[in-house]
C-alpha positions as CSV (number, residue, x, y, z in Angstrom):
1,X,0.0,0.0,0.0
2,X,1.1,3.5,-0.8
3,X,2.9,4.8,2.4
4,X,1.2,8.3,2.2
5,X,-2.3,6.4,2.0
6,X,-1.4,4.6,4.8
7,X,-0.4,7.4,7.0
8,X,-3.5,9.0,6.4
9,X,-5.8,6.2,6.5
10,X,-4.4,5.2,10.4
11,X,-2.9,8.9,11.8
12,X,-5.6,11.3,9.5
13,X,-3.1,13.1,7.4
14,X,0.4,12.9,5.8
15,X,3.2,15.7,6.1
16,X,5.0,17.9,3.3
17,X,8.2,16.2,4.2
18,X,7.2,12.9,4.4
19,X,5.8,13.0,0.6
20,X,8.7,14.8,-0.5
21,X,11.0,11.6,1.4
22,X,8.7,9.2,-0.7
23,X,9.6,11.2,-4.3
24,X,7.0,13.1,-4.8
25,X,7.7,16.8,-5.4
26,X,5.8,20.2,-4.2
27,X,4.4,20.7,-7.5
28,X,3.2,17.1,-7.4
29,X,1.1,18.2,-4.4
30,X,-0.1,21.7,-5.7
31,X,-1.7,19.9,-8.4
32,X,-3.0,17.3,-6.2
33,X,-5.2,19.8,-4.1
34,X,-6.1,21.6,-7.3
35,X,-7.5,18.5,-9.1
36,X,-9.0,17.0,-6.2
37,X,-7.4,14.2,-5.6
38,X,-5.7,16.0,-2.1
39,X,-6.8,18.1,0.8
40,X,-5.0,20.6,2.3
41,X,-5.7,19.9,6.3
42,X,-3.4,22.5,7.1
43,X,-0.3,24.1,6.2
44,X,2.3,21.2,5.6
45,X,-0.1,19.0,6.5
46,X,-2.3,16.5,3.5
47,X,-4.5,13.9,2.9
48,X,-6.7,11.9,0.0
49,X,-9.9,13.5,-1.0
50,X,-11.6,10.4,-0.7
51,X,-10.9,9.8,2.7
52,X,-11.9,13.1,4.1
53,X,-14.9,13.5,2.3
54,X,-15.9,10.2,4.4
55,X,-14.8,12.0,7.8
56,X,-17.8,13.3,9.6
57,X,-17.1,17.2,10.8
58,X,-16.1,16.0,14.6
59,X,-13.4,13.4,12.4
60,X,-12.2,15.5,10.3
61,X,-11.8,18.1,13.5
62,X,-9.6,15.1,15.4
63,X,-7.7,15.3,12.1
64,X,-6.6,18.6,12.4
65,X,-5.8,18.3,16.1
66,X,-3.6,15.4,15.3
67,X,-1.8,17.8,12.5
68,X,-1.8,20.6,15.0
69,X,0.1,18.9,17.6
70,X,2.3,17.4,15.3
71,X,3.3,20.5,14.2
72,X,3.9,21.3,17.9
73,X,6.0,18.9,18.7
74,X,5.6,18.6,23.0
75,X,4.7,22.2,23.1
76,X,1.2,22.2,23.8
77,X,-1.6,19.2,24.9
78,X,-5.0,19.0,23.6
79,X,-7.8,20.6,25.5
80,X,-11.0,22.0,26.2
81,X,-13.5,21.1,23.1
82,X,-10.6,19.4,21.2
83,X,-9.9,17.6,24.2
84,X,-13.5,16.6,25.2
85,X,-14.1,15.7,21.9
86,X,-10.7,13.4,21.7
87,X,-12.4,11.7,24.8
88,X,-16.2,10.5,23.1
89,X,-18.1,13.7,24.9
90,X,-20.8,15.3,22.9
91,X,-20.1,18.5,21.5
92,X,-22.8,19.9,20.0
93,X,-23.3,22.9,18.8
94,X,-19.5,23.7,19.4
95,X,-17.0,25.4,17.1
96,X,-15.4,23.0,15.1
97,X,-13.5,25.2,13.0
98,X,-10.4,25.5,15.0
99,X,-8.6,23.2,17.0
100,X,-7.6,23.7,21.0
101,X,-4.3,23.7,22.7
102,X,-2.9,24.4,26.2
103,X,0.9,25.5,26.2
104,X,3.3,23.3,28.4
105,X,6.3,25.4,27.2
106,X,5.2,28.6,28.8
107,X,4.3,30.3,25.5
108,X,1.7,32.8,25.1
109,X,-1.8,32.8,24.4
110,X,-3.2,33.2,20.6
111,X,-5.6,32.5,18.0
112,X,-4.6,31.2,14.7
113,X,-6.4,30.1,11.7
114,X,-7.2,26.8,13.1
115,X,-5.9,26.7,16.3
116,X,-6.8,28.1,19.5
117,X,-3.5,28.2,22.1
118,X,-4.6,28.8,25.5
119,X,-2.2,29.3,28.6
120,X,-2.3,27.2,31.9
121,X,-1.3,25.5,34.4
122,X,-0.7,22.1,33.4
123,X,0.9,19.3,36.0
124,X,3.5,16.6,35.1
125,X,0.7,14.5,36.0
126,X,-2.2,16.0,33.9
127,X,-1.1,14.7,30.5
128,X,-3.2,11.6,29.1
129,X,-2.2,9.8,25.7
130,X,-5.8,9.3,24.0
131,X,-5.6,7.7,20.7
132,X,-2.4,9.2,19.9
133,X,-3.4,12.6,21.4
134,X,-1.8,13.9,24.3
135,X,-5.1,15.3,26.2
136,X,-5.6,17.2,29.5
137,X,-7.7,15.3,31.9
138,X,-11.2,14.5,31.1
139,X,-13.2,17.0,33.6
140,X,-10.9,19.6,33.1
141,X,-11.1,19.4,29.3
142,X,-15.3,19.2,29.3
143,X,-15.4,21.8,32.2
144,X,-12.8,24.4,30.0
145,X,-14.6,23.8,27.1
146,X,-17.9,24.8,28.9
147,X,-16.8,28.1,29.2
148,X,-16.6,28.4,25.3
149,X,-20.8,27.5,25.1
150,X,-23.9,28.7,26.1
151,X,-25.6,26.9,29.2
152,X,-27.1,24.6,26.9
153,X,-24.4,23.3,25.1
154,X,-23.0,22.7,28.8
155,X,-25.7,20.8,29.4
156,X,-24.7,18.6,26.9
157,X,-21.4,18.2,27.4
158,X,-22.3,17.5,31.2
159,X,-24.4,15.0,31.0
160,X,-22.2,13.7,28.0
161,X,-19.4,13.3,30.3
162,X,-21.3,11.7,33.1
163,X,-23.0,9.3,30.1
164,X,-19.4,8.0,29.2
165,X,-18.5,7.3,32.5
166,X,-15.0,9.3,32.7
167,X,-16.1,10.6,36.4
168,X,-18.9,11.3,38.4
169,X,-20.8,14.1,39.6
170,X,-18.4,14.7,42.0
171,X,-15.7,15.1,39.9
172,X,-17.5,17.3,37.6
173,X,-18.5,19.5,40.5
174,X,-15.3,19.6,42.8
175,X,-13.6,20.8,38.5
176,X,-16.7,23.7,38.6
177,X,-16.1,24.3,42.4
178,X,-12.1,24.8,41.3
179,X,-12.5,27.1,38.3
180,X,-15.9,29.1,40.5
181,X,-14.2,32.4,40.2
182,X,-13.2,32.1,36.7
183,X,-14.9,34.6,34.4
184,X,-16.6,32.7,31.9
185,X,-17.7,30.3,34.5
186,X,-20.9,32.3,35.9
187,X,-23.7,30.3,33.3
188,X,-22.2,27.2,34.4
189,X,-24.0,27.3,37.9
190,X,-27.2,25.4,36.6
191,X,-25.9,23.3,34.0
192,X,-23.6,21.7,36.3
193,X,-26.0,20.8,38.9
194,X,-28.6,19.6,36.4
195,X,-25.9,17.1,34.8
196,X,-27.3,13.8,35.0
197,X,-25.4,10.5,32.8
198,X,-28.8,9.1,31.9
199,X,-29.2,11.6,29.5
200,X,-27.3,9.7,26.5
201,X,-28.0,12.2,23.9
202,X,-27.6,15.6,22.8
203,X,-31.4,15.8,21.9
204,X,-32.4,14.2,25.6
205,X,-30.2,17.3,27.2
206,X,-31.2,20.0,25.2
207,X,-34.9,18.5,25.8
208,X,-34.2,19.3,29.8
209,X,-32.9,22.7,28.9
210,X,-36.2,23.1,27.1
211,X,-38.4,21.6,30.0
212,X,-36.1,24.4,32.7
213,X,-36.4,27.2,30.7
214,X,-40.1,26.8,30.2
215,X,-41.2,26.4,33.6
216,X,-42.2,22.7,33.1
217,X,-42.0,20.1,36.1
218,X,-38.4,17.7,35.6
219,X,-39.2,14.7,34.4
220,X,-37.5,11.3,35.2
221,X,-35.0,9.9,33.1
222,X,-34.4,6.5,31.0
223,X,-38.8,5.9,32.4
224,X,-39.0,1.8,32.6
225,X,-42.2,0.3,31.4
226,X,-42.4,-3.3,32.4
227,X,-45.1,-5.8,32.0
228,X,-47.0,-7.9,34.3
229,X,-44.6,-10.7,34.6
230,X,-41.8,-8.0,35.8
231,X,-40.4,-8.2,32.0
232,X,-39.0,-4.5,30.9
233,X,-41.3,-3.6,28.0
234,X,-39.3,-0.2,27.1
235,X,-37.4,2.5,28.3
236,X,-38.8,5.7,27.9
237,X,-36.1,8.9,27.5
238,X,-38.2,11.3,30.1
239,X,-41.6,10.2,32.4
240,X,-43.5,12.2,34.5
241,X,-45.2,9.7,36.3
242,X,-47.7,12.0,38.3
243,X,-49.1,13.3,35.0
244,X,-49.6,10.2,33.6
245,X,-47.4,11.6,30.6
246,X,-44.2,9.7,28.7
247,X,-41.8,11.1,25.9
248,X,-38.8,10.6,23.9
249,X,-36.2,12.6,21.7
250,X,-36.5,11.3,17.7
251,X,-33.2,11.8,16.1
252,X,-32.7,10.8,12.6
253,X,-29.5,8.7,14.0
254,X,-31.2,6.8,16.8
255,X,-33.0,4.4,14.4
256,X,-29.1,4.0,12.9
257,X,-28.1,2.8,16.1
258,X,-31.6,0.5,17.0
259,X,-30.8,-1.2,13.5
260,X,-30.0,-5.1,14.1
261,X,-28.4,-7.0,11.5
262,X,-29.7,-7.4,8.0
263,X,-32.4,-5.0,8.9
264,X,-33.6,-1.4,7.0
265,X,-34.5,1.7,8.5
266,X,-38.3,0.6,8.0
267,X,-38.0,-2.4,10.2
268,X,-36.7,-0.4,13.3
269,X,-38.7,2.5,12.9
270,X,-41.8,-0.5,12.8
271,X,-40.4,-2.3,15.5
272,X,-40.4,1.0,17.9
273,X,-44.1,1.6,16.5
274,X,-45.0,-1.8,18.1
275,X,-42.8,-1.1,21.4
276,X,-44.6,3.0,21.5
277,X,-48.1,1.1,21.2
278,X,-47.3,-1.8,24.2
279,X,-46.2,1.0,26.5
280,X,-49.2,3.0,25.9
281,X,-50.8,0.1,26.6
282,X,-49.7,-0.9,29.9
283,X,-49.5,2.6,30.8
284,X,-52.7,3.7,30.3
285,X,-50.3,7.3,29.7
286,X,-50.1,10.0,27.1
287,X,-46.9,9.6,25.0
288,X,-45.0,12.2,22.7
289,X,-42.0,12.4,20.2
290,X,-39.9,15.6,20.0
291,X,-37.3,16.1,17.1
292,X,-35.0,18.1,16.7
293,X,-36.8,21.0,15.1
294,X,-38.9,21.2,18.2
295,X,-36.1,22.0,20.6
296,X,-35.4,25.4,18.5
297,X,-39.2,26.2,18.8
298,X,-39.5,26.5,22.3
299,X,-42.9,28.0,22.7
300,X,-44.9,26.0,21.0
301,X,-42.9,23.1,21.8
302,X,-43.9,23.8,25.8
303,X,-47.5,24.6,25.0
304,X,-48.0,21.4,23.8
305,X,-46.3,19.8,26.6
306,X,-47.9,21.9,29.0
307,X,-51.6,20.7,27.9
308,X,-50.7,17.2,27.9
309,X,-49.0,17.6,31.2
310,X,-52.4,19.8,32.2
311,X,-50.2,22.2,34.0
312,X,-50.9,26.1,34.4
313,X,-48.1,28.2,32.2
């Protein structure tokens, strides 16, 4: 296999020098980006076409960070979005378009094309390899990059972090409690208490934010619905059990991950008709979907909430 290929099918990219070691020449890669065949992923820093068109945006944004600290040599370790990101967290609705760094060598603060270099402290201790990255601790990186987003985009890196299991509330809060006075810290104060791990998607935490910010009573997360013999019949994303009301977040990708083998789309979207009907069912309770279009259309969202909930505004 063609070594440049192979660098940037298993690292993400390939570097000026190391075509130029294999014979190729810089006019060989001018005309590569301008025919299509290459991408630029940075300055000095390439890769096939083919592959990064098949990156998804947070891919292509690990990409770049693995260019970035290249480039830096042992000058700098991944952090705050990047970092989070390295690590599995959600990040949505966070700038992707530049990468995050925190200097080790002492050097100042900037903001490059694609790269963000903040200053800190940073312990001997701190450093983590993470799939080739070298990454700031986990509630350090998710809290920093907190500070970046609004209170809902906390949210969902909160409960994001709590989801994947890389500390507990405790953690989370005793980071918050440590960075208190910090400037861009004062949004975080609700976000950081709501956090809960059950939450395992970006549309079940943006669906709290909604139910907070709208006055509506917090529901219970991951609701079980089991049948007479004990059996669980589902597992609802929010309950509110003394309303006699269930609901769950719709995203396009969920029926991509409820896909067993050899079946289509159809047959899981048919398969969760048949599991919405049995809860309803045993419940005897009111049941709604929410997508995503619904959590930027708060009011009417809540309204309709609010009357099957039969709660005052």
């Amino acid at each position: 296999m063609d070594i440049l290929r192979q660098l940037a099918e298993t690292r993400g990219f390939f570097t000026r020098a190391e075509a130029l070691d294999t014979g190729e020449r810089d006019r060989h890669l001018i005309a590569g980006v301008a025919s299509g065949v290459l991408v630029r992923v940075r300055h000095g820093y390439y890769t096939y076409a083919d592959i990064w068109c098949g990156l998804t945006l947070e891919e292509r944004h690990l990409a770049l960070a693995g260019a970035v600290q290249h480039a830096l040599s042992g000058s700098v370790a991944i952090s705050h979005i990047t970092g989070a990101l390295a690590r599995g967290i959600a990040t949505w609705g966070a700038d992707l378009s530049r990468v995050h760094v925190t200097r080790l060598d002492h050097g100042a603060g900037r903001i490059e094309q694609d790269a963000v270099h903040h200053v800190g402290l940073v312990g001997s201790d701190d450093i983590e390899v993470v799939n080739g990255l070298r990454v700031l601790p986990a509630d350090r990186c998710v809290m920093e990059a907190a500070t970046l987003v609004s209170s809902e985009k906390a949210l969902v890196l909160f409960d994001s972090f709590l989801h994947e299991e890389l500390g507990d509330h405790s953690v989370l809060f005793e980071r918050f409690m440590s960075m208190e006075k910090w400037g861009r810290t004062r949004h975080l104060h609700i976000p950081v208490r709501m956090a809960d791990g059950r939450a395992d998607s970006p549309g079940e935490s943006r669906g709290r934010w909604l139910f907070r910010l709208t006055g509506l009573p917090a529901p219970e997360l991951q609701f079980v619905v089991r049948r007479p013999d004990g059996s669980v019949a589902g597992i609802t994303d929010w309950g509110w059990k003394d309303y006699g009301v269930l609901g769950e977040f719709d995203g396009k990708v969920k029926y991509g991950r409820l896909l067993r083998p050899d079946e289509s789309p159809g047959d899981a979207v048919f398969r969760e008709k048949v599991r919405e009907d049995e809860i309803r069912e045993l419940t005897g309770y009111s049941m709604f979907r929410l997508i995503w279009s619904d959590l930027d259309n708060r009011p009417v969202t809540a309204a309709r909430i609010r009357r099957l909930l039969h709660v005052a505004a």
